[in-house]
C-alpha positions as CSV (number, residue, x, y, z in Angstrom):
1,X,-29.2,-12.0,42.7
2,X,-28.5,-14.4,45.6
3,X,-25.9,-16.2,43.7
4,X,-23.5,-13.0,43.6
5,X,-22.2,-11.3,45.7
6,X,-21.9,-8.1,44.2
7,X,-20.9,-5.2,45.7
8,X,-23.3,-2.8,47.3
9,X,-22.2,-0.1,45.0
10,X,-22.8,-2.4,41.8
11,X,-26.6,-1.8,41.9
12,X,-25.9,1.6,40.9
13,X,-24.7,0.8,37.6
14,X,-25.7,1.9,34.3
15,X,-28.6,-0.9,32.8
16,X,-26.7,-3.2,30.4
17,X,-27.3,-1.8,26.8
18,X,-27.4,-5.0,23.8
19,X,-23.8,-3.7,22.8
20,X,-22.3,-4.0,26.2
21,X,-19.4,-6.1,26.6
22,X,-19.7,-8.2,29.8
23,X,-17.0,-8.3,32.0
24,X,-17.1,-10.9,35.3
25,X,-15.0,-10.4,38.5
26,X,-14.5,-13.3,40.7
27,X,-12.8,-12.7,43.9
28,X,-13.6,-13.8,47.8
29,X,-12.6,-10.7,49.4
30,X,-15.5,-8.2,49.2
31,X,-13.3,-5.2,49.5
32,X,-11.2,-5.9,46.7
33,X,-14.6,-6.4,44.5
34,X,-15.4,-2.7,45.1
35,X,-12.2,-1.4,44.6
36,X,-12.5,-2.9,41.3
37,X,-15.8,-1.6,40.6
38,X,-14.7,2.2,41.9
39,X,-11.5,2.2,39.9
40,X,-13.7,0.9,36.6
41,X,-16.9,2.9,37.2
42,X,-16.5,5.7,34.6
43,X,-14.5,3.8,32.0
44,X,-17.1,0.9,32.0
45,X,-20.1,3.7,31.1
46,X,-17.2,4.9,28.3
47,X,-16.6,1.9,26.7
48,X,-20.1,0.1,27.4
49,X,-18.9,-2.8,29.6
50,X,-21.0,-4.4,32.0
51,X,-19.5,-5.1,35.1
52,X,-20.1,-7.8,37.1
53,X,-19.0,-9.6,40.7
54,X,-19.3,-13.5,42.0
55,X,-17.4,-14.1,45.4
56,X,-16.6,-17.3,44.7
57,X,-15.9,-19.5,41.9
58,X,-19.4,-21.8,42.4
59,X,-21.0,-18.1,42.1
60,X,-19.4,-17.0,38.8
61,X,-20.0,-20.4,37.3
62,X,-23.7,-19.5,38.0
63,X,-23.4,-16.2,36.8
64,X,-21.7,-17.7,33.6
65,X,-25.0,-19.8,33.1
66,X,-27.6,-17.3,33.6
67,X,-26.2,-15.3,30.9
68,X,-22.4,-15.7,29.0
69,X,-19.0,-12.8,29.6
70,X,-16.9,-11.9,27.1
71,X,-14.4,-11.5,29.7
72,X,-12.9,-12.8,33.5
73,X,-10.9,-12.1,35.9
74,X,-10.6,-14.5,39.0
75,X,-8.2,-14.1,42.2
76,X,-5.9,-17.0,42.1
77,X,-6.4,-18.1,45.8
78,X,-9.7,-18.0,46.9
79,X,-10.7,-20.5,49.8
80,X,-13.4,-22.7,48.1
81,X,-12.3,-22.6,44.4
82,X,-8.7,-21.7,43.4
83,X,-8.5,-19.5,40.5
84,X,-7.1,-22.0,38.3
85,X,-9.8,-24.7,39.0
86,X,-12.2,-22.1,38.3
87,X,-10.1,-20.7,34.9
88,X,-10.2,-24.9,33.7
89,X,-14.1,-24.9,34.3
90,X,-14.7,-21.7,31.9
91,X,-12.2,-23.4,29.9
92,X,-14.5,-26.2,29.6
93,X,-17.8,-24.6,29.6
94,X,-17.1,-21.5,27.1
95,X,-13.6,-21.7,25.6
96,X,-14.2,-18.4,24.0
97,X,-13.8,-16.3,27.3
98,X,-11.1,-14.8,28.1
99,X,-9.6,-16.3,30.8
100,X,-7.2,-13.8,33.3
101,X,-5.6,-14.8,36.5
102,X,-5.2,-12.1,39.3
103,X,-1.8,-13.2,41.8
104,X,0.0,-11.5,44.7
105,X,2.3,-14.1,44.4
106,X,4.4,-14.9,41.6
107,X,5.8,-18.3,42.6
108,X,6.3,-21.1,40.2
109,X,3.4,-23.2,41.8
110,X,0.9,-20.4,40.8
111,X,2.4,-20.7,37.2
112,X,2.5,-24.2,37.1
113,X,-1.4,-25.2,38.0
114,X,-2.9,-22.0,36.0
115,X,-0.2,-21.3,32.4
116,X,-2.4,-24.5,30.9
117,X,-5.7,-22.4,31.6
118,X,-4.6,-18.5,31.9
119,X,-4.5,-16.4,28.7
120,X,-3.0,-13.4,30.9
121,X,-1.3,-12.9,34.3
122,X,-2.0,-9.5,36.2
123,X,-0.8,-8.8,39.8
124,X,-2.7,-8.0,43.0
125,X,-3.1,-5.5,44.0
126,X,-3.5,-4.6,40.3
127,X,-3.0,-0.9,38.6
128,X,-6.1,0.9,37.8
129,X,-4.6,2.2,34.3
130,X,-3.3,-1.5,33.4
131,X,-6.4,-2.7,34.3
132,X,-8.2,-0.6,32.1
133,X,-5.5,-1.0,29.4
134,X,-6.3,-4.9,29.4
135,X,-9.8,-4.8,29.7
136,X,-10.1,-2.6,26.5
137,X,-7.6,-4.9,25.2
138,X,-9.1,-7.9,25.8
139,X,-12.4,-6.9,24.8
140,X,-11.1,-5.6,20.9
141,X,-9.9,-9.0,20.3
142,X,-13.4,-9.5,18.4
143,X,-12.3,-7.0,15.8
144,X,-9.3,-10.0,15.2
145,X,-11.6,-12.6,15.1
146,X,-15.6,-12.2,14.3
147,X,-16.9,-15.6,14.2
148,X,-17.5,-17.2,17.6
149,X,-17.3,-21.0,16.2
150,X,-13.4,-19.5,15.7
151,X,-12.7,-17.9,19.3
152,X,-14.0,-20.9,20.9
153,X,-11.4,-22.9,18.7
154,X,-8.7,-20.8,19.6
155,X,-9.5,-20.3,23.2
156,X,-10.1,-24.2,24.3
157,X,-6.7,-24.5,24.8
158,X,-3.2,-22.7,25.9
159,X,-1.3,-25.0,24.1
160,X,0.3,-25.3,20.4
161,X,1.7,-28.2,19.2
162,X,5.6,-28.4,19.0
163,X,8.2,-30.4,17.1
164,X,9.3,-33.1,19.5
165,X,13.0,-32.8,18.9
166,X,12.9,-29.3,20.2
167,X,11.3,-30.1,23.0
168,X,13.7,-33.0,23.7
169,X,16.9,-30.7,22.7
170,X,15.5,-28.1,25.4
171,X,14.9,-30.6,28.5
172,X,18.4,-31.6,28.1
173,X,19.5,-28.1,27.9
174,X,18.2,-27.2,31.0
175,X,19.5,-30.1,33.1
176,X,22.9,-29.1,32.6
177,X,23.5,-26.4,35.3
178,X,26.2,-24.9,33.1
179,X,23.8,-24.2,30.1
180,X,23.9,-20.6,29.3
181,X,20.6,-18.5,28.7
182,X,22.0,-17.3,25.6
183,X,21.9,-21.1,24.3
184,X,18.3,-21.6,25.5
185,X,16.9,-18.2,23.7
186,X,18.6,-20.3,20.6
187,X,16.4,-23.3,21.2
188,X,13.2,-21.6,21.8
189,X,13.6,-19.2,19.1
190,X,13.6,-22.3,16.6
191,X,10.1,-23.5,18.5
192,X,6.9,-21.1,17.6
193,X,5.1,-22.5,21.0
194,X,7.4,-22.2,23.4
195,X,8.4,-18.9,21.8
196,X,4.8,-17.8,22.5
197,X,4.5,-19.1,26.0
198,X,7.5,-16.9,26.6
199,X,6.6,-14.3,25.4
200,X,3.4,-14.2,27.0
201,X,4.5,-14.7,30.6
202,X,6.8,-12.1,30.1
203,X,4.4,-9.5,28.3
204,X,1.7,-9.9,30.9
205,X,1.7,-7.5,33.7
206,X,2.4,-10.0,36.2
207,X,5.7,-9.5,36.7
208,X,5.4,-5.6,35.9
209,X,8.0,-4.8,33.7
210,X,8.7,-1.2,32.7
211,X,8.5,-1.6,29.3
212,X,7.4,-4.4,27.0
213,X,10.1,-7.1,26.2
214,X,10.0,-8.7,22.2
215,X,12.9,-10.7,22.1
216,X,13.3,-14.0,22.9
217,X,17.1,-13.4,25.0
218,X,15.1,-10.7,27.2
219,X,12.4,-12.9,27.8
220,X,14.7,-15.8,28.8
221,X,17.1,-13.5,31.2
222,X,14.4,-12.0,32.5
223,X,12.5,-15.0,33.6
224,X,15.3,-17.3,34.3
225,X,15.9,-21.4,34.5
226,X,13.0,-22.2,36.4
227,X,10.6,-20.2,35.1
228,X,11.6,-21.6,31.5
229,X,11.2,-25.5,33.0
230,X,7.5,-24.5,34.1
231,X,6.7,-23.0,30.7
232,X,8.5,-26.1,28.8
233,X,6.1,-28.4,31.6
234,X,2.8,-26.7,30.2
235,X,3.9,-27.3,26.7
236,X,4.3,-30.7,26.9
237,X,1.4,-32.3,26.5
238,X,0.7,-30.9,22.7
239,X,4.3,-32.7,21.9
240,X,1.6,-36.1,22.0
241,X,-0.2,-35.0,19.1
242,X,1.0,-36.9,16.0
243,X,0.4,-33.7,13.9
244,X,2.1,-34.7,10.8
245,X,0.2,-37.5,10.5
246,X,-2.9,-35.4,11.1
247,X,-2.5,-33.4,8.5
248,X,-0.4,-34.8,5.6
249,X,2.9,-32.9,4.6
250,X,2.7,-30.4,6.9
251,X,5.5,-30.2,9.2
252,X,6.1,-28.1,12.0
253,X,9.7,-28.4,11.5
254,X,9.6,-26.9,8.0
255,X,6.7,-24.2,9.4
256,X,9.5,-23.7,11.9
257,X,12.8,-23.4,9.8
258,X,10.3,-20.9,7.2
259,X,9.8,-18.6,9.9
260,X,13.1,-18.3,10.9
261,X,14.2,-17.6,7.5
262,X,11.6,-15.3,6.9
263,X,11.7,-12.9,10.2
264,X,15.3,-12.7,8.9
265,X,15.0,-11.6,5.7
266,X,12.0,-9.2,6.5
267,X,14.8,-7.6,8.9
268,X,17.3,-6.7,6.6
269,X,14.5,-5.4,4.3
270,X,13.3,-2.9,7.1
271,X,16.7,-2.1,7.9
272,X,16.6,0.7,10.8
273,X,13.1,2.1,10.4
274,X,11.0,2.2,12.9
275,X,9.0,-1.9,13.9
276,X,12.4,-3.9,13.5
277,X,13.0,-4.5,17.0
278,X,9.6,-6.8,17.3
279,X,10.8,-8.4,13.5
280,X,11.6,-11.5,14.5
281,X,9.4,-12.7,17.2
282,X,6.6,-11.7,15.0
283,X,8.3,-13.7,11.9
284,X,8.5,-17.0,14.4
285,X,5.2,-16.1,15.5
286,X,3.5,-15.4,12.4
287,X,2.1,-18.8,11.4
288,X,0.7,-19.5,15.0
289,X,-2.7,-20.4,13.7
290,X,-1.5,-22.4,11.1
291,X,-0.7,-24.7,14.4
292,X,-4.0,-24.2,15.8
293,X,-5.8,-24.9,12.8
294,X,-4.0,-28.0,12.1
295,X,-4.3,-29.1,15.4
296,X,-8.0,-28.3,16.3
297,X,-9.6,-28.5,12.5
298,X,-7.0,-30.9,10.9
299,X,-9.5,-32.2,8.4
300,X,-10.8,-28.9,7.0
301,X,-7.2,-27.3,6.8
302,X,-5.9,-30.4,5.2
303,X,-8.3,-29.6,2.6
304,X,-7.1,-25.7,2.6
305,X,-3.4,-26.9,1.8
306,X,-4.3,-29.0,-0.6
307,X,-6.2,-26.9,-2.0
308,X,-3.8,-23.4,-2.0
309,X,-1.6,-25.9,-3.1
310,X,-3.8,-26.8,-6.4
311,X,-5.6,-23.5,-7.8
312,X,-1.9,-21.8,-6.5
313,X,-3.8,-19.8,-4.5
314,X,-2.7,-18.0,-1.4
315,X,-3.7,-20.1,1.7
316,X,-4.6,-17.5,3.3
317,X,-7.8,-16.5,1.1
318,X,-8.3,-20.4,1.4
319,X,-8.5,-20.6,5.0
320,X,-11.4,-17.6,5.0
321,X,-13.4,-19.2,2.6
322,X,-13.3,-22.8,4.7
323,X,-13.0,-21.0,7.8
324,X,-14.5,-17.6,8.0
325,X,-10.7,-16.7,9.1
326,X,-7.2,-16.5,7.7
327,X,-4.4,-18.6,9.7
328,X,-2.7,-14.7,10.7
329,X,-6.5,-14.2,12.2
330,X,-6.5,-16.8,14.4
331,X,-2.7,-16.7,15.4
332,X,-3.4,-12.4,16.1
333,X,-5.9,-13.5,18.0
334,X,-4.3,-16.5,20.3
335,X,-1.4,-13.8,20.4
336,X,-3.8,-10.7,22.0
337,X,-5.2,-13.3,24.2
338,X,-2.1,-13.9,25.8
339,X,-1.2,-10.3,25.8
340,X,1.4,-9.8,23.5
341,X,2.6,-6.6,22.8
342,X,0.1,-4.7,20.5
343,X,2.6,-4.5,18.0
344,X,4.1,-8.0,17.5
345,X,0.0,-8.9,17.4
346,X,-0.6,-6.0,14.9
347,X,2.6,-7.6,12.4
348,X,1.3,-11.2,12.7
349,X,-2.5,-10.1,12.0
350,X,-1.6,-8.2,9.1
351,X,1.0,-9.7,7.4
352,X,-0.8,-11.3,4.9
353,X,-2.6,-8.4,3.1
354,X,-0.5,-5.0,4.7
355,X,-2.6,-2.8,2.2
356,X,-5.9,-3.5,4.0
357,X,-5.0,-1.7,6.3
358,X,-4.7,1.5,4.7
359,X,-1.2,2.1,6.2
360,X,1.3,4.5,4.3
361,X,4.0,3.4,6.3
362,X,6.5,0.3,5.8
363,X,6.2,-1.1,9.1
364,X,6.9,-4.8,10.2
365,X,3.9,-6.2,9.1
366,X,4.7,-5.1,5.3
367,X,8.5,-6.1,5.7
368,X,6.8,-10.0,6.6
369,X,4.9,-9.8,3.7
370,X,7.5,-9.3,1.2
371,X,9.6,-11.6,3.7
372,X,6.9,-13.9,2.9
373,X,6.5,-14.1,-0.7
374,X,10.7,-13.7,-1.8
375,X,11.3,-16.5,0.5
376,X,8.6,-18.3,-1.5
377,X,10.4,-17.1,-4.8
378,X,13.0,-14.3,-5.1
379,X,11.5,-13.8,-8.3
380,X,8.0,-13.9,-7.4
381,X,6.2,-11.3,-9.7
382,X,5.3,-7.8,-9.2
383,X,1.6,-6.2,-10.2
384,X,0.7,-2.9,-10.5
385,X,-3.0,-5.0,-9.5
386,X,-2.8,-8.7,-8.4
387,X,-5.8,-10.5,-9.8
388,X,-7.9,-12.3,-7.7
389,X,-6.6,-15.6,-6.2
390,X,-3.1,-14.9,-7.7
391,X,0.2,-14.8,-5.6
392,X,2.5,-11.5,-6.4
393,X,3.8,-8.2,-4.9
394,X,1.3,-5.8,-4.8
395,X,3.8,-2.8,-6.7
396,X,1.3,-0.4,-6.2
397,X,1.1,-1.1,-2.2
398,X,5.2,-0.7,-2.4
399,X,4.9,2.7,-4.2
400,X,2.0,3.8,-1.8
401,X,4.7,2.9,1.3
402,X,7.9,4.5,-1.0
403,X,9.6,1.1,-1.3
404,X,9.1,-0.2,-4.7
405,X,12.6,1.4,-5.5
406,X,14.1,-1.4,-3.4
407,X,12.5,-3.8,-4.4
408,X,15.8,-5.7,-6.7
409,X,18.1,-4.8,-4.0
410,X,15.4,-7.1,-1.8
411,X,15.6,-9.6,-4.3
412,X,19.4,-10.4,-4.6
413,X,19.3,-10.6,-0.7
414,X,16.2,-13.1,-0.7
415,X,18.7,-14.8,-3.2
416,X,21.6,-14.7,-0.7
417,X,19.1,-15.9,1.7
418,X,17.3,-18.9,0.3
419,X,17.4,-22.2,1.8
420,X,18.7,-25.6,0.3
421,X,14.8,-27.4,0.1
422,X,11.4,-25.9,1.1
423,X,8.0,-27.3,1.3
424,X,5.5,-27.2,-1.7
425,X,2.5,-27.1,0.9
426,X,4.1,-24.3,2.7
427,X,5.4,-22.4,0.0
428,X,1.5,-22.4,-1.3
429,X,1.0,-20.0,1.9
430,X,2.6,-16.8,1.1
């Protein structure tokens, strides 16, 4: 094809099967093209990925329109088109790709023109093993998300909407030199999207940590001041949106204030077993795409609350039937694209229905959901089988896990725990 330059060892490869996932490289440098291809070779006949190579960023726009990729990978400084003019194109054209920068430089200017288009940072040269490991990753997010109307959603922007006096109690934080970091990982942990941008910066492999950080303080004395002014810069613009007008009596405040509560309670009911360390950035995290929704489909979930709210339904089963998808769906999802760590992603997908996944174990996404439904009501029932549409502890899920013995003890201490006023509309989302 005389619109890619591809390779010379790319014409070897295996003819794409209907399955195949398709995965486009974009990079200037021809030699780094087929180092990419070698290293990926074997594991792209393994997992059925198609692999393929544009030189520039016209050439992969091409390539994009003679047939779509699930994912890309562009160089961040190519001559013609940067990466990040190239990642705001896709962006544009297909919002359901995922979108990966590739950097030898970690300066803030790189951050700064690509965090609003980027789901993921690697560095250059780039590890063959992370590079598989993110690939495979990025190419499972279907399994969190089926319906392609609801990736595109998700993927059309980086951005969640945040409450404005965070934002404004943050920017004065940070121009006084004398701020510590321990008081700005107190102001993001109250915000769920700059919590998430942190979190993803940090997580990706751009800045190759040695092991995964999940909490909010390691995130912030990791990247430092200036790295948290870029990451406030990209979040900015979704502070415009008017969302509680949008949708009525939804608050990101109270969505805000509920996941605080809630990541703390579901800590002291895990206690020291094994998932608590990731507790509470998955508890601020968990309602993610409850932001998304209500700032991409504000109409349709405005009917879901209302809705939850009336039958006393749980939203969650709500959202699916108006959107094919639950809120922890779409906020799993946005998380994985920005390439959380699996587990924090695993807690926030699941934390609705634990038992569906089959799981004999009381990890953090269980803990959330009982976080989830005591903070609603420390008394909220407990069913040996929870009728359809009905909101209650599944008992027989506890006994499965061999927790239902703790269950009063969890209850005086959701007691202990519960707030001065909460939101009807949210409290219909447990």
């Amino acid at each position: 094809m005389t619109s890619i330059a591809a390779p010379p060892a790319s014409q070897r490869r295996p003819a794409p099967v209907l399955s195949s996932r398709r995965i486009l490289f974009v990079d200037d440098d021809e030699l780094i093209l087929r180092s990419m291809e070698r290293v990926l070779r074997r594991p792209a006949q393994e997992a059925g990925w198609e692999l393929c190579f544009a030189s520039s960023g016209e050439a992969a726009l091409a390539e994009m329109a003679r047939q779509p990729v699930e994912v890309l990978l562009a160089d961040s400084s190519m001559a013609k088109m940067s990466g990040a003019a190239l990642l705001r194109q896709v962006q544009e054209r297909d919002p359901g790709v995922v979108r990966i920068l590739l950097s030898g430089h970690t300066g803030l200017d790189v951050l700064r023109s690509a965090l609003p288009y980027a789901h993921q940072f690697l560095p250059k040269p780039c590890d063959g093993q992370l590079l598989r490991s993110t690939l495979e990753s990025a190419c499972n997010l279907r399994g969190l998300l089926a319906k392609p109307e609801m990736r595109q959603l998700v993927g059309g922007s980086n951005e969640l909407p945040s409450a404005p006096r965070t934002f404004i109690e943050l920017s004065n934080a940070l121009a006084n030199p004398s701020t510590s970091a321990r008081a700005v990982s107190e102001i993001i942990e109250r915000d769920i999207a700059i919590s998430g941008r942190v979190l993803q910066l940090v997580s990706s492999a751009f800045y190759g940590l040695p092991r995964a950080v999940t909490s909010i303080g390691g995130a912030v004395a990791y990247l430092g001041v200036e790295v948290i002014k870029a990451i406030v810069l990209s979040v900015e613009v979704s502070r415009m949106f008017p969302l509680t007008q949008i949708v009525p009596d939804f608050s990101v405040d109270a969505l805000q204030q509920r996941g605080t509560r809630v990541s703390q309670l579901a800590k002291r009911i895990l206690g020291h077993e094994p998932g608590g360390d990731v507790l509470l950035v998955a508890g601020l995290l968990q309602d993610s795409g409850q932001l998304v929704l209500a700032s991409r489909a504000s109409a349709r979930f405005g009917v879901a609350l209302s809705t939850a709210a009336g039958r006393k339904q749980p939203l969650g089963e709500v959202e699916t039937e108006l959107f094919g998808a639950s809120h922890a769906d779409v906020g799993a999802y946005l998380l994985g694209l920005w390439g959380l760590p699996p587990r924090v992603v695993h807690a926030v997908a699941h934390h609705l229905e634990p038992e569906r996944t089959g799981t004999r174990v009381f990890d953090a996404a269980a803990a959330l959901y009982v976080a989830n439904l005591l903070t609603t009501d420390a008394d909220m029932p407990a069913l040996d089988e929870v009728p359809p549409h009905a909101i209650a502890l599944d008992l027989e899920f506890l006994r499965r896990v061999g927790v239902a013995h703790q269950l009063d003890e969890w209850r005086r201490v959701a007691r202990a725990f519960a707030g001065r006023s909460q939101s009807p509309r949210l409290a219909a989302r447990a």
